[in-house]
Structure formats: structure tokens, C-alpha cells
C-alpha angles and dihedrals in degrees: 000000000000122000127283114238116246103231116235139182107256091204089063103037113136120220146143136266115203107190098202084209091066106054119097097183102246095135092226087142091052090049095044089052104053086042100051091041089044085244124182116246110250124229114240129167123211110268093183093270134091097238118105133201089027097205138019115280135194079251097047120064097182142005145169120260111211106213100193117183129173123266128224093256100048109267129095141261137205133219114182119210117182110222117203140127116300100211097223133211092220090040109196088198093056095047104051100029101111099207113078110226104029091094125027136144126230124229090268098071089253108130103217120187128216110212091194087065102044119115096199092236092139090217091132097057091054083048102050113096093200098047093239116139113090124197112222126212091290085055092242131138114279130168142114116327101183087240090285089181085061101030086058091054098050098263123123118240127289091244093041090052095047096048102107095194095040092238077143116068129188133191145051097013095212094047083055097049095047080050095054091040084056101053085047098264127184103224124203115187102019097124098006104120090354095307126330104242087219099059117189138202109209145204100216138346123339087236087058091065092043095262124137115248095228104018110206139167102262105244082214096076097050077044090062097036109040108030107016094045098047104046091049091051080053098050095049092054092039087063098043079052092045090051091049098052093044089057099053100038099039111358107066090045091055089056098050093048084052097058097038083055086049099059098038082055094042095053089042 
């Protein structure tokens, strides 16, 4: 049975805003979270490029993504993008996740996971349009989880705090998003799967960050689940059923008239 979603008042739903023009790349967002949530250092070796880490992992919750592209004359430029989880209205993870507990989302729109309660199914992963979940060493769910231990005490999260141009921005979402519409932003996430909870304002096109155009929850994945699943556990039963009843209504008769048929032809 999926998850039920947590309601929450959409007036009062917190979220970010991550304005792409203001980052200057400095990771101070990645440093102040796995600091803040006691995370490991991840290993990482050098692939000829400065970013680093160079993907998402169950010890880091967010990270900037340098999108370097050629320039005209020769040189380089860089674009910086902060991946993280979007924390979505219509959340994939939530919906498809079987164990109820092991992602919820609070009243303030910010989806939280209990890894007590994961199952390690990995649904969520299939379901996630951003390709975002990450499963740690336990093989249990990790990702960002927007500093739910500050945010619940009226502080504003670790990566938010440390940022030192406010390209991060924490707080009402729909207060961020009328103050980017009115500096003439470009959003990207403000209605996709009711709302993403992590808004942006871009540079250039989504699929230049690495960010689908129309993000959407795979059908594949309720197909699977749902329908697919399902009907192969029932069929399997249904067989071992099948078997069963086979054996007590006919089978056992046909043995016996077998073995009767062997001793009348044995004393002939």
C-alpha cells in the first residue's frame, strides 16, 4: 500500500528559490550540509573537471553541478546548477514508496524520509523524475531532506545560511516565486507536479542543466507496481493453488485407481 500524502497549506508552504545567476560555484551549500547532518566525506578522484563530486551520493544531500560549455574564442565558460531534491507537491517517491512512514512530508510541503522504516525497495528511485534518492551503505533511502530539524525550530537551512550571494533563497514559497516574477525571472518548477518545492530561475533552457522539460512520475513504475506485481504474486499463488487442488480432488483418485489396476493385473 503506497503512502499516504501528508496535507499541507499551500499558502504557507515553505520552499527554495535557487536563482542560477547568483551562484558563483564555491560549494558553500555542499560544505554547510554535511556538516550540519554529521555527513562522511566522499572519495572522489580528479576527472579533468572542477566539479567534485561529480554526482549525488547517500552522504551528500546537495551539490553544484558545473555546466561548462565552449566559448566562441576559444576559452570556457561555466554555468552552476544546485541539485538537490525538489521536494515535489505531487511527490513520485511518496506515491509509490510501499512502507508507510519511510517518506512523508510535513505540513510545511518539505518531503522527510525515515530510514527505520525503509524497506529498500528502491521504488522511489524508478519513480523519481530528477533522479534524485540515493540508497547509503545499509541500503536504505538518503537524500535531501531541506534541514527539517531547523526548519522546525524556526532556523533556515544549513546550505541556505552558508550561501554568501543568496542564490539560495529560503522561506514562503509563494512569497519567493512573486519576488522573482517580479525581477523578470525565468521559473522553472512553479506548477510542474503541483509545484516543485525547490523552484529555479535559469539562465537558459531546463534541458541545459540537465533538467527534463515537462518533468513527470513514469507510469511505468504504478504499472509495475500496481498492476504487473500483483498479478504475478497471484498467479503464483494461483498455481500452487491450482496444484493443490488438483491433488486432493483428482489426483489422489487417479493413484489409487492406478494401483488398484496394478494388482488386478498382477493376480490375473
Amino acid at each position: 500500500m503506497a503512502t499516504t500524502p501528508t496535507p499541507f497549506n499551500a499558502d504557507k508552504r515553505k520552499g527554495f528559490l535557487v536563482d542560477t545567476a547568483r551562484c558563483i560555484g564555491c560549494r558553500s551549500c555542499q560544505v554547510a550540509c554535511k556538516q550540519w547532518n554529521k555527513l562522511q566525506p566522499d572519495k572522489t578522484t580528479n576527472k579533468g573537471t572542477f566539479e567534485n563530486p561529480r554526482d549525488l551520493t547517500p552522504a551528500l544531500y546537495n551539490r553544484i553541478h558545473f555546466v561548462e560549455s565552449a566559448t566562441s574564442d576559444g576559452g570556457m565558460s561555466w554555468q552552476f546548477f544546485n541539485e538537490r531534491c525538489m521536494h515535489c507537491g505531487e511527490a513520485g517517491c511518496m506515491k509509490v514508496c510501499p512502507s508507510p512512514g519511510a517518506l512523508t512530508r510535513t505540513k510545511d510541503g518539505i518531503v522527510v524520509f525515515n530510514k527505520e522504516k525503509c524497506i529498500s525497495c528502491k521504488y522511489c528511485v524508478s519513480a523519481c523524475p530528477f533522479n534524485i534518492p540515493r540508497y547509503d551503505e545499509d541500503d536504505k533511502v538518503s537524500k535531501c531532506h531541506l534541514c527539517i530539524d531547523r526548519v522546525s525550530n524556526g532556523l533556515t537551512p544549513a546550505c541556505a545560511k552558508a550561501c554568501p550571494t543568496e542564490a539560495l533563497k529560503f522561506g514562503n514559497r509563494d512569497t519567493l516565486i512573486a519576488s522573482a516574477k517580479a525581477a523578470n525571472k525565468t521559473l522553472y518548477g512553479e506548477n510542474d507536479l503541483n509545484g516543485l518545492g525547490v523552484v529555479y530561475a535559469l539562465e537558459g533552457p531546463p534541458d541545459q542543466y540537465g533538467l527534463p522539460n515537462k518533468p513527470s512520475i513514469p507510469f511505468s513504475i504504478f504499472l509495475w507496481k500496481d498492476v504487473i506485481k500483483p498479478l504475478g504474486i497471484l498467479g503464483f499463488w494461483g498455481s500452487i493453488g491450482a496444484v493443490l487442488l488438483h491433488y486432493v480432488t483428482i489426483g489422489p483418485k487417479q493413484l489409487e485407481e492406478e494401483q488398484t489396476r496394478r494388482e488386478e493385473d498382477h493376480h490375473e
